[in-house]
C-alpha positions in Angstrom: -27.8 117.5 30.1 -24.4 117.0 32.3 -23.1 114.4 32.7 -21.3 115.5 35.7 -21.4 113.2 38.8 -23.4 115.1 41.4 -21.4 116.1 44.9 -22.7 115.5 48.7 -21.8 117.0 52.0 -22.5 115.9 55.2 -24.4 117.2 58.4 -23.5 116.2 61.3 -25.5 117.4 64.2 -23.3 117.4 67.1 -26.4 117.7 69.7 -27.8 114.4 68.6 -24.7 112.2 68.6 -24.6 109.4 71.5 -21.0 108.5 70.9 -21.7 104.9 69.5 -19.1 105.9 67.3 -20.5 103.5 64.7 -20.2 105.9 61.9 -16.4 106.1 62.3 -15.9 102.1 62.1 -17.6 102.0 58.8 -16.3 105.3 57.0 -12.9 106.6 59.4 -12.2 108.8 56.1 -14.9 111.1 57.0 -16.4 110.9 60.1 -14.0 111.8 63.2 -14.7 111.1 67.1 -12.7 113.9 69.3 -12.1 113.0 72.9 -15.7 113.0 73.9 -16.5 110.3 71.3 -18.3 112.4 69.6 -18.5 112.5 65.4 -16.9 115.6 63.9 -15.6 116.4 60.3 -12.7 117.3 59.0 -14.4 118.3 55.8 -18.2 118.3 55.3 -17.3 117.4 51.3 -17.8 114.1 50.4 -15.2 112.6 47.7 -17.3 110.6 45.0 -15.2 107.5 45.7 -16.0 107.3 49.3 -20.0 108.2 48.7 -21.1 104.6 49.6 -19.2 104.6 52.1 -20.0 108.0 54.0 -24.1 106.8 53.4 -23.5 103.3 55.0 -21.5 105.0 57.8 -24.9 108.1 58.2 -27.2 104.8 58.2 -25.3 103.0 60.9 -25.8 105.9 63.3 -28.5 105.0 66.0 -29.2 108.8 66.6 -29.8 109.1 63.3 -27.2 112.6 64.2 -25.6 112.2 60.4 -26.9 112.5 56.8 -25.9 113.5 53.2 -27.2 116.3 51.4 -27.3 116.9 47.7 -24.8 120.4 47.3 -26.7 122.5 44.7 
């Protein structure tokens, strides 16, 4: 069995963002606004360290536009 820490990306699905912009208040490492206010990624990878963060940041979205998958 590994013992290797197991690595998330995230979706962001562009149609369904409002702009709230919620998600980038609570995790600005990952999630981006671009002039429109809407949530964009510089990388879909999620660091290990910043794994609590980038959930608490999907959860906060009203649209429910963000979440993490498991990369297989």
């Amino acid at each position: 069995m590994s013992s290797e820490k197991v690595q998330f990306k995230v979706v962001a699905d562009r149609s369904r963002c409002c702009g709230y912009g919620l998600c980038a208040s609570v995790c600005p490492s990952i999630y981006k606004l671009d002039a429109d206010g809407l949530v964009y990624l510089d990388s879909d990878l999620v660091p290990v360290e910043l794994e609590e963060e980038a959930r608490e940041g999907a959860a906060a979205c009203p649209a429910e536009a963000i979440w993490l998958e498991e990369i297989k």
